[in-house]
N, C-alpha and C positions, 0 to 999 in steps of 0.2 A: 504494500500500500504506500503511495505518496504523501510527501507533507500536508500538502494541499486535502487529500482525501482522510486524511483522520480530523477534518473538520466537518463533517457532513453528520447529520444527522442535529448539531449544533444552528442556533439562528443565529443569524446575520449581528443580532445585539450583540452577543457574549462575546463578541471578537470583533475588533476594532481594526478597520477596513486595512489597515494600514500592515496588520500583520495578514490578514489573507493577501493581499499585494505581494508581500514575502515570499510567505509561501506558494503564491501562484510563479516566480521567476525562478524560486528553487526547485520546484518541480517540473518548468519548461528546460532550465538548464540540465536535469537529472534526465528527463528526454532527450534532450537532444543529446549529452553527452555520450549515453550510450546507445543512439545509434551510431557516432561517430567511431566508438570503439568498439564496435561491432564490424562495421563497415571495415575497420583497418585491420581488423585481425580476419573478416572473410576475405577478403579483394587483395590484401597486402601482408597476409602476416605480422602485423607489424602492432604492436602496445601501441596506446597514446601515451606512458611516456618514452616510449625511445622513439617514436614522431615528435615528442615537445622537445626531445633532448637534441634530435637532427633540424629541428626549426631553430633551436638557437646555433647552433652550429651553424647553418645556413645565411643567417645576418651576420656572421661574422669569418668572412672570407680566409682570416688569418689563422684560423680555431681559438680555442680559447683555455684556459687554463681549467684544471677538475676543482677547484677551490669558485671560480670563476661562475662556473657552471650547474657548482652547488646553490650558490646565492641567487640565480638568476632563475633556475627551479624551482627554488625554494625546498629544498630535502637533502636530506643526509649526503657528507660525502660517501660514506658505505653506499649510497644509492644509485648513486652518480656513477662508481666504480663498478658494478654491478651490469646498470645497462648499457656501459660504454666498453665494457669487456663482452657483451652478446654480438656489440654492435663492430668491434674488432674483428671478431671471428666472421661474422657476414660480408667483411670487407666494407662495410659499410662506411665505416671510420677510423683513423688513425690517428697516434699515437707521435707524437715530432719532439724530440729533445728542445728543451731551452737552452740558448747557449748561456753557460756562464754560469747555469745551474745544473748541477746533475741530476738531483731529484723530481726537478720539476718535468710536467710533457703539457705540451699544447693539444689539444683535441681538434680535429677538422675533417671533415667531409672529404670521403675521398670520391674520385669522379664517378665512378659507381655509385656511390653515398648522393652524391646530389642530383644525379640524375634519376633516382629511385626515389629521394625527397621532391623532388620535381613530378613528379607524377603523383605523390601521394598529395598532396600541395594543391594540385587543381581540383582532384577527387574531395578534399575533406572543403574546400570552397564550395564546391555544390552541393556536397550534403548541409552545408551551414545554410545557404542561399534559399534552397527546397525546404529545410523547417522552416523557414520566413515566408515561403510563397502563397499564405494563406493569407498573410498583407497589402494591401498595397502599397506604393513606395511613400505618401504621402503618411501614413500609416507609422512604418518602418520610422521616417523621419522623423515624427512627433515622438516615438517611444524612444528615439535615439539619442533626442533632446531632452528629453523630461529623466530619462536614467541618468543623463549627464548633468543635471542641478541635482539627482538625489546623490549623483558621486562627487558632487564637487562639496556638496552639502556633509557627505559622510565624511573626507578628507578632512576638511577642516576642524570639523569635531574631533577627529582622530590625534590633528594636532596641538589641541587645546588640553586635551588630556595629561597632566603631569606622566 
């Protein structure tokens, strides 16, 4: 059962529009996200995260460091280390010495890796695009606007916080 659905039965009083709204984006996100990961493990084999992990790779021509990469996930370096060792073995990605440091490696795409990212990349674009296609664009624009005053709204609360 969804967020959204363990309030049914419930009237509209007892819950204040403001958390249905919540839980209506958290249960459109908890949709969409798993047909995405779905999508990538039938059509691609591939996790969303070692797709999130080959997407930052991807903005960054140069690769980027496993410290780097942990930050930018937001999850463990154990985790980091994990799906960048699956992602090794597929050739997907490699592994490049820093000069100057011996312990350190830069992570990066290798042309296999981006060409594979590349496909997966317009694939997970239209599945994003198709769960939106019940809007129209006018639609799309106002909910695009109005999320972005409650994140600019959430940000700054965020920052006020000691």
């Amino acid at each position: 059962m969804d967020k959204e659905a363990r309030l049914i039965g419930t009237t509209a009083a007892e819950h204040p529009q403001e958390l249905r709204l919540w839980l209506r984006l958290l249960t459109c996100t908890q949709l969409i996200e798993t047909r995405v990961r779905g999508a990538l493990r039938d059509q691609f084999d591939m996790t969303l995260p070692r797709f999130d992990l080959m997407a930052q790779l991807e903005r960054a021509s140069d690769g980027l460091k496993m410290n780097e990469l942990s930050r930018r996930m937001m999850v463990t370096g154990g985790n980091i280390t994990g799906i960048t060792d699956q992602l090794v073995q597929e050739a997907l990605v490699e592994r490049v010495p820093v000069p100057g440091d011996r312990r350190a490696h830069r992570v990066r795409l290798t042309d296999r890796g981006r060409a594979q990212f590349a496909l997966m990349a317009y694939a997970h674009e239209d599945w994003v695009v198709d769960a939106f296609s019940a809007l129209s664009e006018r639609e799309i624009d106002s909910l695009h606007r109005l999320l972005g005053k409650v994140k600019q709204h959430s940000q700054s609360r965020t920052e006020e916080t000691p």
